[in-house]
N, CA, C and O of each residue as an XYZ file, in Angstrom:
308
protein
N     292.004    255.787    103.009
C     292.913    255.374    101.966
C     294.306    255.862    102.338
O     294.511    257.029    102.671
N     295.179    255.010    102.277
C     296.676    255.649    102.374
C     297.319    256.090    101.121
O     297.291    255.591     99.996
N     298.067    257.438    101.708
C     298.901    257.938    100.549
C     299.534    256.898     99.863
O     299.752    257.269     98.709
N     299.939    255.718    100.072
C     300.913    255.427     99.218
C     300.089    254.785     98.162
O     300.655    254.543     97.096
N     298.536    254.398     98.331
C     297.779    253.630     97.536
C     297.614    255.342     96.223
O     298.145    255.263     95.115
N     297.071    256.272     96.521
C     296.497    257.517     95.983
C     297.997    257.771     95.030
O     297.870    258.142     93.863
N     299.285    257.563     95.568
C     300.570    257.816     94.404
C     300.547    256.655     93.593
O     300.981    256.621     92.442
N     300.014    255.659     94.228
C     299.983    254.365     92.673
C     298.945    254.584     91.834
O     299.198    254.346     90.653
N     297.568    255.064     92.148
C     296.716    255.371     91.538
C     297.102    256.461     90.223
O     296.964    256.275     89.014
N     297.608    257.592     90.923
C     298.599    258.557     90.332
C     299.178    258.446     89.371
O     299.044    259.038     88.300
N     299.943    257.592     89.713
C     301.296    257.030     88.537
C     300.808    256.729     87.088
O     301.237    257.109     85.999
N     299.460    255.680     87.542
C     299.223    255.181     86.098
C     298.461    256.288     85.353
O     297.911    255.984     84.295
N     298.415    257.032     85.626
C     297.310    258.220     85.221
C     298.483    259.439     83.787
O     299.446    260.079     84.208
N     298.230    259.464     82.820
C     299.083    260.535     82.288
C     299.561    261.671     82.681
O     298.761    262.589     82.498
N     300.735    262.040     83.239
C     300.924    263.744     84.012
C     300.371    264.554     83.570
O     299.895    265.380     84.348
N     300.187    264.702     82.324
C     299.363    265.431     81.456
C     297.869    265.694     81.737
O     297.542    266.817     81.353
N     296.945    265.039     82.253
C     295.924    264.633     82.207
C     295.575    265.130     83.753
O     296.144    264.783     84.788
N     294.377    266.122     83.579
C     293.361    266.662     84.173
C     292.708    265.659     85.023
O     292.681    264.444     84.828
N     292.172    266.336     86.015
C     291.534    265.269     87.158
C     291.043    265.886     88.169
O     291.746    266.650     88.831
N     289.751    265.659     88.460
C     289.250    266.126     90.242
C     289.483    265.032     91.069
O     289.337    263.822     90.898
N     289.900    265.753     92.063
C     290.217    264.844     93.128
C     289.517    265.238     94.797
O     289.883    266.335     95.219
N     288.968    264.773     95.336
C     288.566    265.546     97.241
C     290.017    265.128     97.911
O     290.615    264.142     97.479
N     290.503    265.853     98.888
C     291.325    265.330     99.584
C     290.797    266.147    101.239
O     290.812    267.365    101.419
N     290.484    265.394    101.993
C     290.620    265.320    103.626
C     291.634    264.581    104.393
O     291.861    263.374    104.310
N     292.343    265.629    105.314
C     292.902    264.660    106.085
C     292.580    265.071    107.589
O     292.048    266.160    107.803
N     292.846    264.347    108.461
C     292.676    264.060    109.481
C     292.305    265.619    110.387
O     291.287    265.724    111.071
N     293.006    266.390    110.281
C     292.944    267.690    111.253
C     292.060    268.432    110.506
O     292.017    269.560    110.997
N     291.242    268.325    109.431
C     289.753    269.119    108.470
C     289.032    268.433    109.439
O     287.903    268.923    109.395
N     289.074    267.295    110.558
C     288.243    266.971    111.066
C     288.435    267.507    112.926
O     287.785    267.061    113.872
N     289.147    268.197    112.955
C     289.476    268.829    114.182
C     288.699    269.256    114.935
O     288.038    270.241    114.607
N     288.514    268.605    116.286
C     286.824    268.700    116.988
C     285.678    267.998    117.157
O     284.779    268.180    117.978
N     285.821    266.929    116.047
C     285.557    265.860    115.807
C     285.930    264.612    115.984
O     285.038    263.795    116.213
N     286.995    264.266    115.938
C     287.822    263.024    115.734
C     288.201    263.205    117.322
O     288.683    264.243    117.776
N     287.923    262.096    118.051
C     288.503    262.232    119.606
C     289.990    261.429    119.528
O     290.511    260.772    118.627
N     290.408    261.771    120.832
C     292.106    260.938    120.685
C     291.620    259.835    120.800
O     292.372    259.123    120.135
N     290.846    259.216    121.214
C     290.340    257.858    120.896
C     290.107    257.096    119.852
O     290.338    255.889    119.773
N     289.513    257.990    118.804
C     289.276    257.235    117.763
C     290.449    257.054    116.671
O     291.313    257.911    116.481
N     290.357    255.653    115.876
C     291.331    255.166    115.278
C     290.910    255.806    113.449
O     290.043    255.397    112.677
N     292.055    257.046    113.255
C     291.527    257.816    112.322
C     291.633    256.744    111.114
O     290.656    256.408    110.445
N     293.047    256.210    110.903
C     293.554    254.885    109.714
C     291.794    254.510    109.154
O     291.317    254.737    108.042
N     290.974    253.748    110.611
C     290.018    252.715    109.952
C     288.505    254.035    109.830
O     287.468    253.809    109.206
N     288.714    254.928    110.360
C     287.496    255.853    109.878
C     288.099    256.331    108.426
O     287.192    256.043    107.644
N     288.910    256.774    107.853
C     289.151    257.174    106.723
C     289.056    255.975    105.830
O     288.321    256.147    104.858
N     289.554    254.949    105.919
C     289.162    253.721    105.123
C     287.604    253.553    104.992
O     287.079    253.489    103.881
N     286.898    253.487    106.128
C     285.069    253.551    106.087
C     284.522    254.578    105.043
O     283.586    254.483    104.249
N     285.421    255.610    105.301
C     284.951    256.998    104.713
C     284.863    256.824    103.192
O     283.759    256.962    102.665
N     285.915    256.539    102.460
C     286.598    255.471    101.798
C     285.928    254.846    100.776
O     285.860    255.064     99.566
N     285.477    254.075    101.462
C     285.003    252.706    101.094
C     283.302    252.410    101.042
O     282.758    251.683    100.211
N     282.517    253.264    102.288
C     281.289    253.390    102.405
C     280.665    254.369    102.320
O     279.443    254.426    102.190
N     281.578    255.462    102.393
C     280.211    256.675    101.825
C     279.437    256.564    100.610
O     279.928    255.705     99.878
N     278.770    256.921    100.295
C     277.923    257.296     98.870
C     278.129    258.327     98.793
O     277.628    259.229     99.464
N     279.457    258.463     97.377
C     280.162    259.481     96.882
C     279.251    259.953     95.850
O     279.532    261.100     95.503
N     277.960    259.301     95.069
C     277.401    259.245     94.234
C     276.974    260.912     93.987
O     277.047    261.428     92.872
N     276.571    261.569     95.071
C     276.042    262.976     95.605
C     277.432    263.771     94.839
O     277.340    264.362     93.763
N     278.327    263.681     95.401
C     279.213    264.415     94.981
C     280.044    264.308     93.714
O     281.109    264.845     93.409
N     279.161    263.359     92.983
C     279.468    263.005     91.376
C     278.351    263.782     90.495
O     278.270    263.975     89.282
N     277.538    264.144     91.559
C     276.207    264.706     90.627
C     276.337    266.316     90.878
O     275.930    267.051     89.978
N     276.893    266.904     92.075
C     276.866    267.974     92.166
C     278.589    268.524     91.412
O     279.094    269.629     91.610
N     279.096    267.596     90.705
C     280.365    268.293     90.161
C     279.291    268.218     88.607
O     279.300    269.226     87.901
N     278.523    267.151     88.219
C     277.714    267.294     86.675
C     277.249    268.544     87.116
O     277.036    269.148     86.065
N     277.007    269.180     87.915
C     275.865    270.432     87.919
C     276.810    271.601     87.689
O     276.758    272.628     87.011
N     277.584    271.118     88.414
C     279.057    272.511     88.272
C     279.448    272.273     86.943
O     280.150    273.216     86.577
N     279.294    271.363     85.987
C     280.115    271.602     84.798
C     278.876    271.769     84.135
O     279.338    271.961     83.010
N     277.885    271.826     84.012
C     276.476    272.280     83.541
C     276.625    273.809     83.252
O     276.616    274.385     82.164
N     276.801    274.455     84.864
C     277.000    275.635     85.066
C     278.057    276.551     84.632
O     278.152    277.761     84.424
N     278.754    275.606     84.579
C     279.561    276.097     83.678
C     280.081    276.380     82.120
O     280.891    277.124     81.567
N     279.098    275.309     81.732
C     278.865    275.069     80.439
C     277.743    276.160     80.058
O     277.762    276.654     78.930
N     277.154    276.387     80.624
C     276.094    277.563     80.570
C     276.573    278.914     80.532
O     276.144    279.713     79.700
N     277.547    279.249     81.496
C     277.981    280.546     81.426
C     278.987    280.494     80.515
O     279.709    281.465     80.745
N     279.463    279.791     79.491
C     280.648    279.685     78.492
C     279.547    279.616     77.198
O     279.900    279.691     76.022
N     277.955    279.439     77.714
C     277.243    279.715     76.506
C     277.235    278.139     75.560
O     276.548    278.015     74.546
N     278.174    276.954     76.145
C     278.017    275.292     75.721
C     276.768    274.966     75.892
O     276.049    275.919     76.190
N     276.236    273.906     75.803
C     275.366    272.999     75.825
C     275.679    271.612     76.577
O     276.570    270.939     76.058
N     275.269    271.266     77.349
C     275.319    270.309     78.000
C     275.592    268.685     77.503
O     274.882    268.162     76.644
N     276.536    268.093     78.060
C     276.272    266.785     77.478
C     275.409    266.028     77.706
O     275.354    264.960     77.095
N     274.701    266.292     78.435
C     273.536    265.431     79.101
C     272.116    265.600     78.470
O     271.361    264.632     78.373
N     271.799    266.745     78.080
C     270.893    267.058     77.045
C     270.541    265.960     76.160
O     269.756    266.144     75.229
């Protein structure tokens, strides 16, 4: 994804307003990424085809856990 798409996304969003976000860029992959490879269309794949789904379930678990040690109850209950 390019920055300039992630600041339009941004924009429409209230400043006010809370949000998780992942951010990787290119050199978190250092050792990995050869000078060969074209980082633009692996980060778009990354993007576009991972199954982020995992990391939507392990942030419900973190706010579980957290809801637990604040003594809440879960919304999922």
């Amino acid at each position: 994804m390019k920055v300039k798409h992630v600041i339009k996304l941004l924009s429409e969003l209230d400043p006010e307003e809370s949000i998780v976000i992942a951010l990787w860029e290119k050199e978190a992959f250092e050792g990995i990424i050869q000078d060969d490879d074209d980082w633009e269309v692996i980060a778009d794949n990354a993007t576009n085809e991972v199954d982020w789904s995992q990391a939507h379930e392990d942030i419900i678990a973190h706010i579980e856990m957290f809801q637990a040690a604040q003594g809440n109850t879960s919304i999922f209950d």
